[in-house]
N, C-alpha and C positions, 0 to 999 in steps of 0.2 A: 378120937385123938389122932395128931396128927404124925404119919411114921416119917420115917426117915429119908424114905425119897423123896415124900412131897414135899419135907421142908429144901432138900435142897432143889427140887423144881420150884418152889417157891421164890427162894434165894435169887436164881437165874432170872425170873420174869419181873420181881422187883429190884434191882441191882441192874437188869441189864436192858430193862425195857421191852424184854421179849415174848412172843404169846407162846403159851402151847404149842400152836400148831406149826411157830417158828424153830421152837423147840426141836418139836417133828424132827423137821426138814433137815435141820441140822444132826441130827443122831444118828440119822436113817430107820425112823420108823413112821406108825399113824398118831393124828390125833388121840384116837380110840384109846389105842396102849398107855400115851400118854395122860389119858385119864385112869386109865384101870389102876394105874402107878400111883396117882395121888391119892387114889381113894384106899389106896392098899387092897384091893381086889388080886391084884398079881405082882411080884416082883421082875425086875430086869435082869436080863439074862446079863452074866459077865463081861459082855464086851458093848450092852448097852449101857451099863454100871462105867464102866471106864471111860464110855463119852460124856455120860452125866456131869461125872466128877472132874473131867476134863474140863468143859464147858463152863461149872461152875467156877473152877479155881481161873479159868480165865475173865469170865465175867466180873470178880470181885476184882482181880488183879487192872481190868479197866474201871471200874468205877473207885479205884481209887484216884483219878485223872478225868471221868468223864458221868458227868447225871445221866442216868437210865436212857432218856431220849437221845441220848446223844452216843453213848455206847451203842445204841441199836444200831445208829448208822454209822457208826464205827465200823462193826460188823458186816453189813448188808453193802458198803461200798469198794470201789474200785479201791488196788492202792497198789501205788507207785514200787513199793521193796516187793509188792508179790508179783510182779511182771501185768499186773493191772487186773490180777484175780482180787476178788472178795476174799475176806477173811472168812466168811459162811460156807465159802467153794472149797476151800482148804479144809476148814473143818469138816463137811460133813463129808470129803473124797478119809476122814480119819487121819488127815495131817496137821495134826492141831498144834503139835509142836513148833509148828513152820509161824503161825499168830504168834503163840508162846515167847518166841525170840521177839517178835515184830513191838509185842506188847511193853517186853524187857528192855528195849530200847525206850523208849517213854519215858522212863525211869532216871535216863540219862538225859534227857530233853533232847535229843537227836531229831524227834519225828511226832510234834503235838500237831 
């Protein structure tokens, strides 16, 4: 059966086009962990828990504007409102609030 964080790892890699090990990168942890987690082997520590969840609500919040492939480099690209940081660089420095806004604009059509 499948627990609770692999669904939301799950969520993230289909919704946002993202692998595991992009995953990773972004949390700041390993592939490894991020398997021990789907398989339910181990839980995330609380401030792992809080990128997750981070991450995911950001990812659904892009794929409501953008298909999985396209969110990925959404993500993975330069951009213009972050002084020409990645949204990946933001996230995994745990300034995720900083996309957060970036995303909310979207919303407004400011920045498709």
């Amino acid at each position: 059966m499948t627990n609770a964080i692999a669904k939301r790892l799950a969520a993230i890699q289909h919704d946002g086009g993202i692998s595991g090990r992009d995953i990773a990168n972004l949390i700041d942890t390993t592939p490894q962990t991020i398997s021990r987690w789907r398989n339910g082997q181990s839980s995330p520590q609380s401030r792992y828990l809080e990128r997750i969840l981070s991450l995911e609500w950001l990812v659904a919040q892009l794929s409501e504007y953008y298909p999985a492939d396209e969110a990925k480099l959404w993500i993975f690209s330069p951009h213009p409102l972050l002084q020409g940081e990645r949204p990946a660089d933001r996230i995994a420095a745990g300034r995720t609030d900083d996309v957060l806004r970036l995303v909310d604009q979207l919303d407004s059509a400011a920045y498709i």
